[in-house]
N, C-alpha and C positions, 0 to 999 in steps of 0.2 A: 208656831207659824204666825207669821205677818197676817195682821185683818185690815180687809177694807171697809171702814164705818158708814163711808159715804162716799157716792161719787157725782158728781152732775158735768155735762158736757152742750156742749151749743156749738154756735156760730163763733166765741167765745176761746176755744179748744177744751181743755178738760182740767175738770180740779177734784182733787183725790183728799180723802180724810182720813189719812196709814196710820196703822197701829203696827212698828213698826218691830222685829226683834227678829231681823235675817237679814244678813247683806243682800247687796245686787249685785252684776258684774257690770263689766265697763260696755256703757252705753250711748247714746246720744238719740236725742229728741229734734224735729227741724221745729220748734217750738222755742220761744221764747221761755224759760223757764226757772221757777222763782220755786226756795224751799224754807218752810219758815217755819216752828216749832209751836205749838200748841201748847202740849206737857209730856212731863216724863223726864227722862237721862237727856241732860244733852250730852251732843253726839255729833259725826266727822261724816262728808264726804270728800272724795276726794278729784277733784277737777282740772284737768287738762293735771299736770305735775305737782298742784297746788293741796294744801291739807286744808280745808275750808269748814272752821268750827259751827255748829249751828245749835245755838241757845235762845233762850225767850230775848235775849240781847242780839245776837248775829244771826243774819238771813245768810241761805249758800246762794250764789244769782251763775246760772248758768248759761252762756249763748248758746246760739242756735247751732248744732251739731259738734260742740266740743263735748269731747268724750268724760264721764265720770260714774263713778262708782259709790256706793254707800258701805260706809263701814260699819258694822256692825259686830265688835267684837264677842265671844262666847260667853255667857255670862253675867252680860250688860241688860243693865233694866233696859225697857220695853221706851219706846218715843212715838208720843201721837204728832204727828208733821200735817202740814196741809204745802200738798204737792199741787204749784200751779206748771200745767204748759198751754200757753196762751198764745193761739192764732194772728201772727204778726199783720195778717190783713184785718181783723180786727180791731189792732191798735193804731191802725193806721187811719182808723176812722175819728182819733183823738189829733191824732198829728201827724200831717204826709210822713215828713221821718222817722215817726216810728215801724214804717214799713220793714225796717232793718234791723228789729227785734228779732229774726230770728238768723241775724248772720253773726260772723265772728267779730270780737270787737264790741259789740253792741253795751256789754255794764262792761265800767272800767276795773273792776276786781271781779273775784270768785267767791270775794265772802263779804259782809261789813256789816257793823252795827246799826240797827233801825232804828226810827225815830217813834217817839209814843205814838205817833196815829195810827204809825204800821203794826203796830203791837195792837193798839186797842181794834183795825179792821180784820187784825186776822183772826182776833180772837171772835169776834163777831160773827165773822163768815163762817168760821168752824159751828160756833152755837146756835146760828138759825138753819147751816147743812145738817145737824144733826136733830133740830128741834122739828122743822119743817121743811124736809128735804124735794116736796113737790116743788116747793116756790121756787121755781128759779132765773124768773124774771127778778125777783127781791136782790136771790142772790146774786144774779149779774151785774145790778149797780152797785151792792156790795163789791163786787172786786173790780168794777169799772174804778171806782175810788182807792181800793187797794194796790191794784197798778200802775197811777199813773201817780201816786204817794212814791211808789218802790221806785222807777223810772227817776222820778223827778231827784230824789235822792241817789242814786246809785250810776245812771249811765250820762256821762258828758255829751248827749246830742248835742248840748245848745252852743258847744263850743267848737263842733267835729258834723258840720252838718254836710260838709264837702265830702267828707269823707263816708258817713251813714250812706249819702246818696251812693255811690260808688259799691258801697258792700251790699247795698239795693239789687244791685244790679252787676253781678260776678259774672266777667269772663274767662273759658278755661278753654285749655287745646279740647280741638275736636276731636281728638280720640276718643280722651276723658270723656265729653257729654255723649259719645259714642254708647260707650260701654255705662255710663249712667241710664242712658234710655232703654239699654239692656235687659241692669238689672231691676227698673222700675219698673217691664214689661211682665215681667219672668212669671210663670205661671208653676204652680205642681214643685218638684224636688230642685231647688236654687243650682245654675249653671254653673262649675267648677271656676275659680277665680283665672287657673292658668288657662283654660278656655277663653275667656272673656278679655283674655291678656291678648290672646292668639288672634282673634276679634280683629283687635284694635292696633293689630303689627306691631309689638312692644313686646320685650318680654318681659319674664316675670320680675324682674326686679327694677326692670325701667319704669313699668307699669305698676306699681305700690309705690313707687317714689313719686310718679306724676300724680297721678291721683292722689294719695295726700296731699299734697302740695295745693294741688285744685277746689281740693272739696273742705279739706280741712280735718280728715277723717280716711283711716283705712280703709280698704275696698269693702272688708266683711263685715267692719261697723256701720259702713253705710248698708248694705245688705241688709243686715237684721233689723236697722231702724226700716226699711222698706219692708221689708216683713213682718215686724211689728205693727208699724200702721195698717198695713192691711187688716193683720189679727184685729184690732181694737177696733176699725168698723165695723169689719163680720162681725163679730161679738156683740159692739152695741146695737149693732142697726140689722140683721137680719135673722132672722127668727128661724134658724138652723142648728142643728145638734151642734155641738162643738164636735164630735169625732169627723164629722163633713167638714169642716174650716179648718183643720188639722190635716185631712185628705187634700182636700184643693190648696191648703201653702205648702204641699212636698215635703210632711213628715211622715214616717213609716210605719210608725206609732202614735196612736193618739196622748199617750203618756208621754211622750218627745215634748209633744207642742205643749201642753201641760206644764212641763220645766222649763222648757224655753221660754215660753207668756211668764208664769212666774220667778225667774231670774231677772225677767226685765221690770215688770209692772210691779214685784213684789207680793202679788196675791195671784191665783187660778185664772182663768177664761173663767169656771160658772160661776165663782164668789164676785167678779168682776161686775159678770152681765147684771147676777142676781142683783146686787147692792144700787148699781147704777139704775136699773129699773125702777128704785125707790123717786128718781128724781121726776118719773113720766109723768 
């Protein structure tokens, strides 16, 4: 089983310290989100179409709602990773146009080789999350510095600032942000997709072709990421059984939401809340 060593989250978004020996499935984050190797096997995710290698040498740099997966073949030694997904309003507090950290576009690859400072911050932030995982004002200027290191090496803002602005600010048919306020609403057992289709006077296959096209992501990626972010609040921030947060996001079984959360985060709801608690 995959461990979580460390977790700490803020105003920031969230960075995870995976001990890592289980795939995930294909997902996406509205996070700006950066994965970078610690120790252990290196090891492959794979991004939008792209096989994106990730060693103590190459970071995987993922945009905002491009879908990917983590390979993990059978067999394969174990990779400790420090998983950032970092609140594009956040970084926008560095530079207006980083507001669009968490759209598509934002790093001009899916993988690339780091430079020693990102080597020497991440290895840092990993050894003071795991040394003194309360601080986490320490470690927020830690990855204030590791961010805008990764940034300044990886995404062409400074030359595409017309365009950052633009992916700031996405216009889509109103159907589409129709049936997005939908499934943002949805409360209890998630709405059937060709419902939502029916919604928005599209059918089903008009309706999976606009909507990617709009969002950047199929209907039910975007779904589970809307479900997912709920799970990870309830989790960290209310002080509820996990079998009630598994009630209230419409799974049947609390052992559902249990595989669900851990397909996508890689570890449980309680190893999650537990760990992350470490940071209060």
């Amino acid at each position: 089983m995959s461990t979580a060593l460390r977790i700490a989250h803020g105003t920031f978004g969230r960075v995870a310290l995976l001990d890592m020996d289980r795939p995930l499935v294909r997902h996406a984050h509205p996070h700006c989100h950066v994965l970078l190797k610690v120790e252990g096997a290196d090891t492959q995710f794979i991004v939008g179409d792209d096989i994106a290698p990730l060693s103590e040498k190459d970071a995987v740099l993922v945009d905002g709602w491009k879908p990917h997966a983590y390979v993990h073949r059978p067999g394969q030694p174990r990779s400790l990773l420090l998983a950032l997904y970092i609140e594009p309003g956040w970084l926008k507090e560095f530079r207006p146009a980083w507001a669009a950290s968490g759209a598509p576009g934002f790093f001009g690859t899916s993988h690339g080789e780091i430079s020693p400072r990102i080597r020497t911050l991440t290895m840092r932030l990993a050894a003071d999350m795991m040394s003194s995982p309360d601080r986490t004002a320490a470690h927020e200027v830690t990855l204030s510095d590791l961010m805008v290191a990764v940034i300044e090496r990886f995404s062409p803002w400074r030359s595409s600032d017309s365009l950052i602005r633009s992916m700031a600010h996405p216009a889509f048919d109103r159907r589409i942000k129709k049936a997005v306020e939908t499934i943002r609403s949805q409360e209890g057992p998630a709405t059937p997709m060709d419902a939502i289709a029916r919604q928005a006077g599209l059918s089903r296959a008009h309706f999976f072709r606009l909507f990617e096209s709009s969002i950047g992501v199929p209907p039910r990626v975007f779904a589970n990421v809307v479900r997912m972010e709920k799970a990870f609040a309830a989790v960290l921030n209310q002080d509820v059984p996990v079998a009630e947060i598994s009630d209230r996001l419409g799974f049947p079984e609390p052992s559902h939401f249990t595989r669900f959360f851990t397909n996508h985060a890689g570890v449980g709801p309680r190893e999650f809340r537990t760990v992350s608690r470490l940071a209060s």
